[in-house]
VMD Tcl script that builds the backbone (N, CA, C; Angstrom):
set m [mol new atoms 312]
animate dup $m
set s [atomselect $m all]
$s set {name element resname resid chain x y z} {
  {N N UNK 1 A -64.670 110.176 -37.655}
  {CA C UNK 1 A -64.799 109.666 -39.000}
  {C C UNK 1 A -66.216 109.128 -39.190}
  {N N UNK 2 A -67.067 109.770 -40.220}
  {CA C UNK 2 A -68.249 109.501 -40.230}
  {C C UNK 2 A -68.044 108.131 -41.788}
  {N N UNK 3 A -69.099 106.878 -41.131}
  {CA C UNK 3 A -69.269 105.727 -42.069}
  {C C UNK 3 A -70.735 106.025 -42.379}
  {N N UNK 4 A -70.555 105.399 -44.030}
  {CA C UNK 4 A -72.083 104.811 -44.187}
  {C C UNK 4 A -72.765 103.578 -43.697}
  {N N UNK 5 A -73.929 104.168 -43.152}
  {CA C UNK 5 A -74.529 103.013 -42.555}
  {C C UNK 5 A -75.454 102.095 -43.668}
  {N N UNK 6 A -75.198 101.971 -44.799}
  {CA C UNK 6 A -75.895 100.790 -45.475}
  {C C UNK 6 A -75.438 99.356 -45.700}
  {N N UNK 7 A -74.289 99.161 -45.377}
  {CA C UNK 7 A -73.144 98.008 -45.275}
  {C C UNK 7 A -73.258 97.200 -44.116}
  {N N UNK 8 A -74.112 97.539 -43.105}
  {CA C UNK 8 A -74.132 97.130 -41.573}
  {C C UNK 8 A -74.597 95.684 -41.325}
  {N N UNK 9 A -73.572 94.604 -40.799}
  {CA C UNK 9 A -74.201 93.350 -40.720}
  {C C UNK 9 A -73.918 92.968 -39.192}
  {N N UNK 10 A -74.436 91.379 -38.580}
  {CA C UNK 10 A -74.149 91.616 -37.379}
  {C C UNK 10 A -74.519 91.968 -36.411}
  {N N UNK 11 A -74.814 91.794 -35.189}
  {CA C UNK 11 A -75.427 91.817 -34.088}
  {C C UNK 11 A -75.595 93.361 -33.813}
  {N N UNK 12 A -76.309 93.762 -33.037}
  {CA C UNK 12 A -76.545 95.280 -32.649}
  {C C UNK 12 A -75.486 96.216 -32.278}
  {N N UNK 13 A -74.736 95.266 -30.919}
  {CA C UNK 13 A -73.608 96.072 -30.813}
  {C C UNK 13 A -72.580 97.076 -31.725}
  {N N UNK 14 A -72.239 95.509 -32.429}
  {CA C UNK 14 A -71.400 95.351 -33.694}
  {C C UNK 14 A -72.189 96.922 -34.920}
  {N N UNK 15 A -73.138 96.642 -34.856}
  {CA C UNK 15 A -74.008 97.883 -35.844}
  {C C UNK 15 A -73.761 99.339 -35.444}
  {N N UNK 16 A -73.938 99.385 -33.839}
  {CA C UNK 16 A -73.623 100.627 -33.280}
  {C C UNK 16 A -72.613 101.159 -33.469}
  {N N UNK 17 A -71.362 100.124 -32.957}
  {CA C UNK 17 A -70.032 100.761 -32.867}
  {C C UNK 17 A -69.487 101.079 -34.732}
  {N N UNK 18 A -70.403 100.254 -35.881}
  {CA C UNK 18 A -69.823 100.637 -36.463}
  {C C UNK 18 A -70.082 102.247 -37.078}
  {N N UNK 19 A -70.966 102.678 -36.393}
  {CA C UNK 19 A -71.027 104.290 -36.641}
  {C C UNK 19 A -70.276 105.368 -35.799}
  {N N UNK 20 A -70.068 104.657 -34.449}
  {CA C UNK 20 A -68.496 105.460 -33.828}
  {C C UNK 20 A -67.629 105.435 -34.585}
  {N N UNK 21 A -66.810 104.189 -34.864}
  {CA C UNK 21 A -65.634 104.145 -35.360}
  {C C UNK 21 A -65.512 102.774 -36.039}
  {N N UNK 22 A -64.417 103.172 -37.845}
  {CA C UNK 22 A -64.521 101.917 -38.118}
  {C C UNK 22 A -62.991 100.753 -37.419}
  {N N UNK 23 A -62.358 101.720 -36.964}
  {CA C UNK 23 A -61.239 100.776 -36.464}
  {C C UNK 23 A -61.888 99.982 -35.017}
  {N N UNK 24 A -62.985 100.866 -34.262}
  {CA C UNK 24 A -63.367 100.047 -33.316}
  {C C UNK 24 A -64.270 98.945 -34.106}
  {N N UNK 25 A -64.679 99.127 -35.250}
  {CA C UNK 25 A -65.446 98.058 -35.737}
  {C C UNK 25 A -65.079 96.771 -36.332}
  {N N UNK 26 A -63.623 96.997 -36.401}
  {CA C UNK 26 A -62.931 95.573 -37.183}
  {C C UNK 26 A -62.516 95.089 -35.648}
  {N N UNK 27 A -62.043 95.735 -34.858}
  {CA C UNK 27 A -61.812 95.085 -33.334}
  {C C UNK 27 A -63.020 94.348 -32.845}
  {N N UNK 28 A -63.715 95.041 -32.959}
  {CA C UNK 28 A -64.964 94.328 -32.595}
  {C C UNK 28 A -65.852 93.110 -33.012}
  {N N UNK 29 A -65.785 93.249 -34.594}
  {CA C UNK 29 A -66.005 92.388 -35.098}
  {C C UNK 29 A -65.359 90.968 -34.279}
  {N N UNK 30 A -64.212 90.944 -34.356}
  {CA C UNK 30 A -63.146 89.524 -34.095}
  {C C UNK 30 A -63.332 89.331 -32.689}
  {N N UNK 31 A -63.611 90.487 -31.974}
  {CA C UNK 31 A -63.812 89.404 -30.370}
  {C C UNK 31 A -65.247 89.617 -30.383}
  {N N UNK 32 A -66.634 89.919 -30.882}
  {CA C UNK 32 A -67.932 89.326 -30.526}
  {C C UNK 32 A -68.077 87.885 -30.543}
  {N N UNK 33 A -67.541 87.230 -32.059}
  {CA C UNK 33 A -67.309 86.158 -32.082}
  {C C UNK 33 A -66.886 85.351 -30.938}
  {N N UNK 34 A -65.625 85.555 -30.346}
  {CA C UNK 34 A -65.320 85.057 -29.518}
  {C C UNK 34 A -65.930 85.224 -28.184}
  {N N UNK 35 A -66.235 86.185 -27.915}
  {CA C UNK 35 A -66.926 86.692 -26.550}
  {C C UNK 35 A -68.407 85.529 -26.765}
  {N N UNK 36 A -69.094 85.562 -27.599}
  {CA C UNK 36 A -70.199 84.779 -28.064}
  {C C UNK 36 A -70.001 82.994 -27.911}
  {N N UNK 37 A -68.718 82.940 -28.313}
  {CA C UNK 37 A -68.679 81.134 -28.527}
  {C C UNK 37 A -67.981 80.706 -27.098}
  {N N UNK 38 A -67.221 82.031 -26.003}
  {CA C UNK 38 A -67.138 81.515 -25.315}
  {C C UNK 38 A -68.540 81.674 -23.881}
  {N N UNK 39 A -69.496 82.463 -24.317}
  {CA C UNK 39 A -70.553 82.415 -23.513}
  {C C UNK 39 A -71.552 81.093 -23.927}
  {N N UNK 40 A -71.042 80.508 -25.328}
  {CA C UNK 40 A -71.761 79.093 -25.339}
  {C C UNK 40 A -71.304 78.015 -24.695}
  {N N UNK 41 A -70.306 77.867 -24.724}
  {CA C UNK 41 A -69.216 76.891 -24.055}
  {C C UNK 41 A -69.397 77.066 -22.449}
  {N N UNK 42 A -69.293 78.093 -22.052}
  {CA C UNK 42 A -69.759 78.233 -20.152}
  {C C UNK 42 A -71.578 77.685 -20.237}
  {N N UNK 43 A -72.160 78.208 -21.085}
  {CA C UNK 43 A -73.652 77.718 -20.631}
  {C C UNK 43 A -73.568 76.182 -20.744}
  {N N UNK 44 A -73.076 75.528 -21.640}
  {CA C UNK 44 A -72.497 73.936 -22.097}
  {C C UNK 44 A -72.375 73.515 -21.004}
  {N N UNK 45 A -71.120 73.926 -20.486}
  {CA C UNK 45 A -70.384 73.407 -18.822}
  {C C UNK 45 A -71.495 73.674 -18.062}
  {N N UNK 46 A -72.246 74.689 -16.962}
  {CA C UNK 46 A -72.591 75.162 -16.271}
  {C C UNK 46 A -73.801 75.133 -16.037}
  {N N UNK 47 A -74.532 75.479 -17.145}
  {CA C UNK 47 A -76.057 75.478 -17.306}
  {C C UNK 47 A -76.643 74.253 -17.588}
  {N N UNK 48 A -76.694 73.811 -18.948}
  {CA C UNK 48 A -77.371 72.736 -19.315}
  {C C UNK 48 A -76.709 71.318 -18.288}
  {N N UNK 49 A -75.863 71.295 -18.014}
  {CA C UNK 49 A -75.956 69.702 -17.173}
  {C C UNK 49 A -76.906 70.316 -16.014}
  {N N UNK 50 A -76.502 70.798 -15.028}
  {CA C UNK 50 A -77.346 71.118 -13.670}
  {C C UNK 50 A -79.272 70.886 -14.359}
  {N N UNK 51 A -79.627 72.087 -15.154}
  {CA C UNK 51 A -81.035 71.736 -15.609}
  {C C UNK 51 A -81.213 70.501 -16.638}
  {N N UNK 52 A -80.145 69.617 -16.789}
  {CA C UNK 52 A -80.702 67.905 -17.308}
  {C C UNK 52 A -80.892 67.059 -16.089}
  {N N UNK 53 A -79.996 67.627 -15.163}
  {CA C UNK 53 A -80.226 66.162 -13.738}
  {C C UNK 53 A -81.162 66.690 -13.380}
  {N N UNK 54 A -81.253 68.261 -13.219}
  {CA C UNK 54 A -82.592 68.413 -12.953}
  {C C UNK 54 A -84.436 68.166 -13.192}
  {N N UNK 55 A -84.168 68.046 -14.609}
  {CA C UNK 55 A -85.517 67.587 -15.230}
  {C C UNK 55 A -85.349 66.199 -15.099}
  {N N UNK 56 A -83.892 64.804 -15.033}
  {CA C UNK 56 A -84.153 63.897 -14.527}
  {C C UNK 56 A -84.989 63.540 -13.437}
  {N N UNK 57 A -84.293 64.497 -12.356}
  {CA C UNK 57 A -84.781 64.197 -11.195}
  {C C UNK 57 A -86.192 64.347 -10.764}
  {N N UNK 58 A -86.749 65.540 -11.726}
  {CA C UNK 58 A -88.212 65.942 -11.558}
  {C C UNK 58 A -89.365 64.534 -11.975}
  {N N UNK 59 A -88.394 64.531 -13.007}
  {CA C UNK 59 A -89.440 63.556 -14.043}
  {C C UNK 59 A -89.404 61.873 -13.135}
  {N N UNK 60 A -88.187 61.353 -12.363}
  {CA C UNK 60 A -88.286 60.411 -11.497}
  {C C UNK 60 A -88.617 60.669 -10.001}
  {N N UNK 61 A -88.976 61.767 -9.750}
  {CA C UNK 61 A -90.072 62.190 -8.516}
  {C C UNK 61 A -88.665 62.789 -7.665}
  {N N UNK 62 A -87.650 62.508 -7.812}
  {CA C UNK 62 A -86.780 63.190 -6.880}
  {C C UNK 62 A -86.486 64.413 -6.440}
  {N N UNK 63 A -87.492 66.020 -6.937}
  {CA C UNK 63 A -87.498 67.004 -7.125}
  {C C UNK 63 A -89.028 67.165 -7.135}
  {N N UNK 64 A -89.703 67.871 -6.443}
  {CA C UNK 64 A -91.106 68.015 -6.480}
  {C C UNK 64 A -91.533 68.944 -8.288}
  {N N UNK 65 A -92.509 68.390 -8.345}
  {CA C UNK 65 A -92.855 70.116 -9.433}
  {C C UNK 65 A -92.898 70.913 -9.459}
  {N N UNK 66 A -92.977 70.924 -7.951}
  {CA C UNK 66 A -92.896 72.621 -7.689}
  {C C UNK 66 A -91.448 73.333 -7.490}
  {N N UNK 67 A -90.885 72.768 -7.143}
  {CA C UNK 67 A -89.518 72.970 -7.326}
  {C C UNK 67 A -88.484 73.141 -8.364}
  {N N UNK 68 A -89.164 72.442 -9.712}
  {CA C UNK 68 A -88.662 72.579 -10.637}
  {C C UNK 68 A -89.701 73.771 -11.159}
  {N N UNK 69 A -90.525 73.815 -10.910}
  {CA C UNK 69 A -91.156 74.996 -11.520}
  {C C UNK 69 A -90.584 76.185 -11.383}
  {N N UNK 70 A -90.325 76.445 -9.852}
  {CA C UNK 70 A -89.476 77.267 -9.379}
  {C C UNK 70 A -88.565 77.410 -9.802}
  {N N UNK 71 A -87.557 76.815 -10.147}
  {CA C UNK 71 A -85.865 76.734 -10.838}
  {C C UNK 71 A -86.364 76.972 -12.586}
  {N N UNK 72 A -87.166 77.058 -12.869}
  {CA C UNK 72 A -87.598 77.213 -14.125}
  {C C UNK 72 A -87.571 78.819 -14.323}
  {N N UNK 73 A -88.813 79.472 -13.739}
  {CA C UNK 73 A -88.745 80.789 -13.294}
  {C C UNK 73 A -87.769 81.542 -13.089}
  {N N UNK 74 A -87.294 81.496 -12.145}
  {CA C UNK 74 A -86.013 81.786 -11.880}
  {C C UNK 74 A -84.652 81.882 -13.030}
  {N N UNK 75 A -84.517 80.711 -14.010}
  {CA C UNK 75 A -84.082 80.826 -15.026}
  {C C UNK 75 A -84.602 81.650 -15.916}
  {N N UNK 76 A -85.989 81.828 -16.112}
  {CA C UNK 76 A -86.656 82.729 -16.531}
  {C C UNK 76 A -86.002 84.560 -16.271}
  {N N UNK 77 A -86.214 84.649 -15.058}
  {CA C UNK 77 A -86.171 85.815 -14.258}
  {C C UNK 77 A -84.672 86.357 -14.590}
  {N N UNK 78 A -83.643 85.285 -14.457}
  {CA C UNK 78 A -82.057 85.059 -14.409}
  {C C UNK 78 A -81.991 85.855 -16.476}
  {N N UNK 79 A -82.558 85.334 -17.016}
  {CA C UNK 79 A -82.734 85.611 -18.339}
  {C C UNK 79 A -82.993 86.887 -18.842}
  {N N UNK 80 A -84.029 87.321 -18.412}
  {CA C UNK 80 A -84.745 88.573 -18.924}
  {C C UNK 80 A -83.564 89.801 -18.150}
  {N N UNK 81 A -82.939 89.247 -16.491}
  {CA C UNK 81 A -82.591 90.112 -16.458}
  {C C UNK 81 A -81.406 90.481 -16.615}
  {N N UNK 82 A -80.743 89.593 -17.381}
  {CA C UNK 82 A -79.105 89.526 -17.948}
  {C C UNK 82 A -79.861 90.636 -19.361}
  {N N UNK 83 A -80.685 90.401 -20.026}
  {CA C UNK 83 A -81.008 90.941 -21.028}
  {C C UNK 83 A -81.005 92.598 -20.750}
  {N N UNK 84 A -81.985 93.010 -19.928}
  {CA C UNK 84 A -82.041 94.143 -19.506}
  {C C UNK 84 A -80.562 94.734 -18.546}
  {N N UNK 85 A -79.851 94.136 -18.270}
  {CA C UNK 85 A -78.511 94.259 -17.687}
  {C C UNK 85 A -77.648 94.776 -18.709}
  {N N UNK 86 A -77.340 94.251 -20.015}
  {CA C UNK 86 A -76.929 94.165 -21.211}
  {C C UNK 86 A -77.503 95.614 -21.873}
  {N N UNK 87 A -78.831 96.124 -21.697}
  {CA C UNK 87 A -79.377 96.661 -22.204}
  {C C UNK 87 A -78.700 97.880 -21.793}
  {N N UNK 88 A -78.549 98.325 -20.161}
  {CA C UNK 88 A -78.069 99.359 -19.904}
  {C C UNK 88 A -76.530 99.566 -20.185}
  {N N UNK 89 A -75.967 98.460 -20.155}
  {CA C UNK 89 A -74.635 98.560 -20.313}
  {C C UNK 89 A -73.796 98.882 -21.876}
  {N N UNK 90 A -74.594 98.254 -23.145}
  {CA C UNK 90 A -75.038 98.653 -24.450}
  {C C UNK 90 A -74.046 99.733 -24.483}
  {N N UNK 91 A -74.625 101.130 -24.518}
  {CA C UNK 91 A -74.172 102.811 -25.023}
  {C C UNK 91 A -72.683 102.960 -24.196}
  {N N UNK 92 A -72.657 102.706 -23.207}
  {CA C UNK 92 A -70.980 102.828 -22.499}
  {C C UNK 92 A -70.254 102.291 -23.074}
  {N N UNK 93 A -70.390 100.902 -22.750}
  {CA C UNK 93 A -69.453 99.963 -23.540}
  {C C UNK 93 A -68.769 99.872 -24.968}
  {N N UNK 94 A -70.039 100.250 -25.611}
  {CA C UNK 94 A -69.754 101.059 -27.275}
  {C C UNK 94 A -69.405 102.247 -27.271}
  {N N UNK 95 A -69.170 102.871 -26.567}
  {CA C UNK 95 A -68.354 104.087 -26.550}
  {C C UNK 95 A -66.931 103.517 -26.217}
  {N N UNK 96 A -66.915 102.893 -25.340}
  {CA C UNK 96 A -65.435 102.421 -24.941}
  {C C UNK 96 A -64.929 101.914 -25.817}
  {N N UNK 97 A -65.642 100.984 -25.978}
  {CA C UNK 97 A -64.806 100.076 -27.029}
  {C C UNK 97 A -64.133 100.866 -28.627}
  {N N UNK 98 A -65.235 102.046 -28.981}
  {CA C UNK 98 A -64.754 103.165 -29.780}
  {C C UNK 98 A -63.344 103.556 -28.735}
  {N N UNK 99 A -63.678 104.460 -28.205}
  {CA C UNK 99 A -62.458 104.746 -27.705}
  {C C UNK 99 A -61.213 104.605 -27.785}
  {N N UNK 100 A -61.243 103.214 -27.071}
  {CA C UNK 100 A -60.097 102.061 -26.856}
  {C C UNK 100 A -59.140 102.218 -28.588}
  {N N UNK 101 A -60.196 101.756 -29.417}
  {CA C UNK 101 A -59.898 101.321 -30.536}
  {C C UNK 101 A -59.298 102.401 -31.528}
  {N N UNK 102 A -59.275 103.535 -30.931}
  {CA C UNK 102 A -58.983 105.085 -31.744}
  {C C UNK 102 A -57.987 105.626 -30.775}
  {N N UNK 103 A -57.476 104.681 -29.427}
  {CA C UNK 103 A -56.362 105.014 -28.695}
  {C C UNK 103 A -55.197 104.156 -29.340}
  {N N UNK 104 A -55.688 103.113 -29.912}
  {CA C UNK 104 A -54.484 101.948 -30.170}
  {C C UNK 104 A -53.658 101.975 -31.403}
}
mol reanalyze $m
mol bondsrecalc $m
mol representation Tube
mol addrep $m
């Protein structure tokens, strides 16, 4: 089923799949959201406390600078390459998720 693409709102994924399919696109729609608010909620828990005691600790000498520099980077590194991770995984996944959504 071919859609017009001038209606397209929404994150990339969400844009792609809606030119596979529009039933994968109302599925999709409703769990990005969720997939999204629960990857904020784990960084909440997980991430941000560890790097606040951490910049405590830097900033009251208990952590060298260089060490936090390091854990900085690294977050850095941790970042770019979830991005590029994401990147390859992109075209499969939106196929599947078409799929899925034209099996159900």
């Amino acid at each position: 089923m071919q859609i017009k693409r001038k209606d397209v709102h929404g994150n990339l994924s969400e844009s792609y799949t809606y030119g596979l399919s529009l039933v994968a696109t109302i599925i999709f729609m409703t769990r990005s959201v969720e997939v999204a608010g629960l990857a904020t909620v784990l960084m909440a828990l997980f991430i941000d406390p560890h790097l606040s005691v951490l910049t405590d600790d830097a900033v009251l000498g208990k952590v060298s600078a260089g060490s936090f520099r390091k854990y900085i980077v690294y977050m850095v590194i941790a970042r770019i390459g979830g991005t590029l991770l994401a990147q390859l995984l992109f075209l499969p996944c939106a196929h599947l998720i078409a799929m899925l959504a034209e099996s159900v």
